[in-house]
Structures are given as structure tokens and as C-alpha cells.
C-alpha positions as CSV (number, residue, x, y, z in Angstrom):
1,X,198.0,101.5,-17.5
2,X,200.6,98.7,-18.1
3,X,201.9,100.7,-21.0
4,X,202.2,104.2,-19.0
5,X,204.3,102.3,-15.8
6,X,206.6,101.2,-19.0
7,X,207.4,104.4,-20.0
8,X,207.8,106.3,-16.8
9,X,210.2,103.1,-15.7
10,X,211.8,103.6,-18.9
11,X,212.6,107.5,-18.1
12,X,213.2,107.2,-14.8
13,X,214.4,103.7,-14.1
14,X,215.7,105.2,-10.2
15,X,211.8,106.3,-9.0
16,X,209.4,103.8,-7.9
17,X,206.1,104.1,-9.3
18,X,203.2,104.1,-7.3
19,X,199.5,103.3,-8.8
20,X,196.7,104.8,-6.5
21,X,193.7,102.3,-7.0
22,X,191.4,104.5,-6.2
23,X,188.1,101.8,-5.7
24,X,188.2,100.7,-9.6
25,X,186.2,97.6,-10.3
26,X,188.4,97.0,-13.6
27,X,192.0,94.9,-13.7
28,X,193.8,98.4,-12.7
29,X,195.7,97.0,-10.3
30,X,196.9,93.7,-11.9
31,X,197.9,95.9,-14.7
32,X,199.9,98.0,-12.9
33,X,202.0,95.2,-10.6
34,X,202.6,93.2,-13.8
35,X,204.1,96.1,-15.4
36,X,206.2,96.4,-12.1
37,X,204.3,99.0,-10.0
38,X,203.5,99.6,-6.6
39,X,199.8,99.5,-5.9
40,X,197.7,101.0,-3.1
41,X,194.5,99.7,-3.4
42,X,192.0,102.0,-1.8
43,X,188.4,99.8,-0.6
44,X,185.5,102.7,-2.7
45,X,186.4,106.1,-4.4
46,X,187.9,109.0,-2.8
47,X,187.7,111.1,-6.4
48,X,191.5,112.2,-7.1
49,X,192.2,114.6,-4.3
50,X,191.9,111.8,-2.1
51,X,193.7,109.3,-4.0
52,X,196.5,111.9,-4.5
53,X,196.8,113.0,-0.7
54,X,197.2,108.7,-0.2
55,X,200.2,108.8,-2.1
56,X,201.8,111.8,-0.5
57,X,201.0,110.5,2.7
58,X,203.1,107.4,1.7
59,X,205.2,109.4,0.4
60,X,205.9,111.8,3.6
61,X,205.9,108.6,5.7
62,X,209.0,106.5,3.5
63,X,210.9,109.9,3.6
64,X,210.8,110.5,-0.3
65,X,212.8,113.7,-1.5
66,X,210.2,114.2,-4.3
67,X,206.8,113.4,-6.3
68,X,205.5,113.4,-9.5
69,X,201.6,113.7,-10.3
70,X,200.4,112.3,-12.9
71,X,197.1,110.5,-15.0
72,X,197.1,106.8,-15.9
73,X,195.3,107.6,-19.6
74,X,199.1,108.5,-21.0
75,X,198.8,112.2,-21.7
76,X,201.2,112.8,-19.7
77,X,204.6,112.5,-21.0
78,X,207.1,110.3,-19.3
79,X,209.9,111.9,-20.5
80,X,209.4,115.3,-19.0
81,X,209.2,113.8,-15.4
82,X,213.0,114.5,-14.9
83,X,212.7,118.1,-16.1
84,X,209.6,118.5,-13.4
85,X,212.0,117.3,-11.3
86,X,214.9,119.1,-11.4
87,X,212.5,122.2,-11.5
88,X,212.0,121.7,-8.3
89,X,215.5,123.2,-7.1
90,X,213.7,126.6,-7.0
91,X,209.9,125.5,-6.3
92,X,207.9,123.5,-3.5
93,X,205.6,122.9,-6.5
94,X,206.1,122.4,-10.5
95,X,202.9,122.4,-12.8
96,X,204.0,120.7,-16.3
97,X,201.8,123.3,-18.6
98,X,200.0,122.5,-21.5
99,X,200.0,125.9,-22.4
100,X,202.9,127.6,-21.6
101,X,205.4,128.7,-24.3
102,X,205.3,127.7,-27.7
103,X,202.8,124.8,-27.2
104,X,199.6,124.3,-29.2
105,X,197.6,122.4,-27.2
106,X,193.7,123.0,-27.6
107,X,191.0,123.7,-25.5
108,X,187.8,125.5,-26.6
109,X,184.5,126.5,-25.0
110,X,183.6,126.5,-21.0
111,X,186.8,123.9,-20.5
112,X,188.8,126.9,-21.9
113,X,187.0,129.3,-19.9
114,X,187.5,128.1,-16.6
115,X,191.2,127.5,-16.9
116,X,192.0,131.1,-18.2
117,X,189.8,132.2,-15.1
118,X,191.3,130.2,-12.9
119,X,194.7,130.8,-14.1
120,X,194.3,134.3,-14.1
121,X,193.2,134.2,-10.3
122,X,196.1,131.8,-9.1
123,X,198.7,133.7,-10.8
124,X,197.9,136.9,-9.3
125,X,197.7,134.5,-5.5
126,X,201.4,132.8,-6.1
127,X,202.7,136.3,-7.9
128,X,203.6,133.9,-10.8
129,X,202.1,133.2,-14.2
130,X,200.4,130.2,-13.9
131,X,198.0,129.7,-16.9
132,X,197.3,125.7,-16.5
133,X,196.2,125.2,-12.8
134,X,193.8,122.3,-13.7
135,X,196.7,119.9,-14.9
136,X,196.9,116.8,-13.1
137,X,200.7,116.6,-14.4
138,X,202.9,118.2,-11.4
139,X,206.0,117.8,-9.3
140,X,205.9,117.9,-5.5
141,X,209.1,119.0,-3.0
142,X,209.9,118.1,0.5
143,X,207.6,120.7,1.9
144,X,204.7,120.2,-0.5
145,X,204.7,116.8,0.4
146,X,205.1,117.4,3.8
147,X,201.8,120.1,4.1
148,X,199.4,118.6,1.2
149,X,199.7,115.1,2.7
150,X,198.3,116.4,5.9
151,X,195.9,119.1,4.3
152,X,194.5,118.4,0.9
153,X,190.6,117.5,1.5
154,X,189.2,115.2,-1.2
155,X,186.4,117.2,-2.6
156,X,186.6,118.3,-6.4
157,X,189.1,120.2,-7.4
158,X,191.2,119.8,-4.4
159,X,194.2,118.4,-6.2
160,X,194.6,121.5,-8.3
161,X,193.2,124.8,-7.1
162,X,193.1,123.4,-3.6
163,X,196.3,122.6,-3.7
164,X,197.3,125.5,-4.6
165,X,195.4,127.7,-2.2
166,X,196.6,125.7,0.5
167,X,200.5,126.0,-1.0
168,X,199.9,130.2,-0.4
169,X,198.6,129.7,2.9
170,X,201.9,127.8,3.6
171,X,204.4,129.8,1.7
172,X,205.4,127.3,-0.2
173,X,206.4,128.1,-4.4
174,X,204.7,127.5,-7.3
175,X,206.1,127.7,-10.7
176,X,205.1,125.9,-14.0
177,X,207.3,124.3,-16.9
178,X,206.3,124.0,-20.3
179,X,205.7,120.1,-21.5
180,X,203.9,118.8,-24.8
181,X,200.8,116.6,-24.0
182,X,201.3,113.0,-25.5
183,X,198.3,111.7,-27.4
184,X,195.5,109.8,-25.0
185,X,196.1,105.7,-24.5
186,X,192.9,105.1,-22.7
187,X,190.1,107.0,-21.4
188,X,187.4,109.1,-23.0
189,X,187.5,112.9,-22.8
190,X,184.7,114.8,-21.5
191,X,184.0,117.6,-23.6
192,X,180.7,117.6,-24.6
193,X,178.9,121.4,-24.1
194,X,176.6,119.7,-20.8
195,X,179.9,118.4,-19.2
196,X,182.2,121.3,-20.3
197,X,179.2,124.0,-18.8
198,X,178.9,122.1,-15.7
199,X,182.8,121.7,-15.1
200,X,182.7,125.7,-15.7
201,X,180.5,126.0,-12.7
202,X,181.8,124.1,-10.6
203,X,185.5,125.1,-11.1
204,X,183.6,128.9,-10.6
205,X,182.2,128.0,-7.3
206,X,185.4,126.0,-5.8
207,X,187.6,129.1,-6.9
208,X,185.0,131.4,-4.7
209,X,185.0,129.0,-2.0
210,X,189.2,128.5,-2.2
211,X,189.9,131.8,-2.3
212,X,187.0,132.8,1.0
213,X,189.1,130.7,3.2
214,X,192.6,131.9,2.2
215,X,191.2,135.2,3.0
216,X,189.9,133.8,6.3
217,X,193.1,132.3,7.6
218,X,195.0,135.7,6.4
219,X,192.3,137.5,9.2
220,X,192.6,135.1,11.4
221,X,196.1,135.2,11.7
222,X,196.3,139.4,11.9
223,X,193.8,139.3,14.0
């Protein structure tokens, strides 16, 4: 943690960088305000959707002009944060894509799976190719901030195809940029075939459930 508010101070010594303590019962917090972070300290686990929606909420509340997404374990690379950014000048919301371009980044078996399907069915909702939906590494503008902090529910999922559902309900943009995933500081990866089946499930089932209510609020609103 102490090593990942480093580098994004590094990169972009003008942003302040928040930490989301989403209920750990590990030094997380510590870490992060030694290393010169702001922390919110939330009192059990809200699972990331929550924990996100916190920080956009503070966010909407200290009038910030834009935010940056991303995990703690150091995948995410620092250095793109200005590109993600800058991006923004044409979107409400900037996925950083594993996938997109040249990259090489691997993911095999139900993991894979579920993010071609889900890709394929958010890039056909935004009109836009979108082929990493499930990244946690994104950037946020004025009216992202301004809808998600007031209507991204906490369940699973919520932080990426939520998100994104509720970002076509609003109008707002969605693009992607292409970024190369750094190697993992901390954190184990869960890709064992029990894990990697289930998560193909239940990304199924919140992609069904996602895309029943946009229809919903579409009929509701003609009707």
C-alpha cells in the first residue's frame, strides 16, 4: 500500500490521494497516512462498490474536477493516471484496458469468458468497444462523479458493469484507453477453476439483472 501512494504521488504530485479503508483489520490505514495519503476509514465492509461510491461522494462534496479508480495491490500503473485523465476531455468515463491494442495481458478460462461476454454486451449498450469492463483501473469526470456518487449500489459488480449501466441510463460517455498492467505488489489472485466458475456466474447473473433494469427505466420513461 505504502509503496503504490509513492508512486501515484510521484506521477501526479498535484492529486491528492485518497485510501478507502473499507473495514480491514490489517495496518491499511497506517500504511497509507505514513506514505502521505488521505484515509477514510469505513467501521465493516461495504465490498468495493461501496467503498468506491464513499470516495465519489467526497469527491462530489470537495468539488473535485476529476477521479481516478484504482486497486491498492499495484497492478495498476501510476504512470498512466495522467493519460486516463486527459482522456477524459471527450468522456464522462475512461476505462484503462488491459486488453486493448497491442497489449498481451493474459486471462484464460471462465475469468476470460465472462469479460469477452460482458464486454461484448457493454460495447454494444455505450455504442463503443469496450472489451475490459471488469477493470477496477478507471477515470471519472464531473458528471460521473456527480450521478455514481448518488447511484452506484454496493452489491457485486456494481463498480464495473453497474457503473456502467447506470452511465447509459444517464447519458453520460464511456471510452477505454489502452494501459500495460504493472506486475502485482501484494494480494493473491483468484484464479483457481472453483473461483474462476463461480465469478463466471455471477458476472452472468448481474449482467441479466443490469441490463432488466436499464430496459425498465427505458419503458418507464416512454411510457
Amino acid at each position: 500500500m505504502g509503496r503504490v501512494v509513492n508512486e501515484i504521488r510521484s506521477s501526479v504530485p498535484d492529486a491528492q490521494v485518497l485510501v478507502v479503508d473499507d473495514g480491514s483489520h490489517d495496518a491499511t490505514g497506517s500504511v497509507a497516512r505514513r506514505a502521505g495519503a488521505r484515509v477514510l476509514t469505513l467501521p465493516f465492509n461495504v465490498g468495493v462498490g461501496g467503498a468506491l461510491r464513499v470516495g465519489l461522494l467526497l469527491a462530489a462534496r470537495e468539488g473535485a474536477s476529476a477521479v481516478v479508480q484504482c486497486d491498492s495491490d499495484g497492478q495498476h500503473p501510476a504512470k498512466s493516471i495522467g493519460s486516463l485523465v486527459a482522456a477524459l476531455s471527450h468522456s464522462d468515463i475512461v476505462i484503462g484496458s488491459r486488453f486493448a491494442g497491442d497489449r498481451d495481458y493474459q486471462m484464460v478460462g471462465p475469468r476470460r469468458w465472462a469479460s469477452k461476454l460482458l464486454g461484448w454486451a457493454m460495447s454494444r449498450v455505450h455504442n463503443s468497444e469496450l472489451d475490459d469492463v471488469t477493470s477496477g483501473f478507471r477515470a471519472f469526470g464531473p458528471n460521473a462523479i456527480r450521478v455514481l456518487s448518488v447511484e452506484l449500489p454496493p452489491e457485486y459488480l456494481a463498480d464495473t458493469i453497474d457503473a456502467l449501466v447506470i452511465a447509459k441510463s444517464h447519458g453520460l460517455i464511456v471510452s477505454q484507453l489502452a494501459v500495460e498492467m504493472s506486475p502485482r505488489l501484494a494480494g493473491v489472485p483468484s484464479h483457481g477453476p472453483l473461483k474462476s466458475g463461480v465469478y463466471l456466474g455471477r458476472s452472468v447473473l448481474v449482467l441479466v439483472l443490469s441490463l432488466a433494469q436499464l430496459v425498465g427505466q427505458r419503458i418507464w420513461r416512454s411510457s
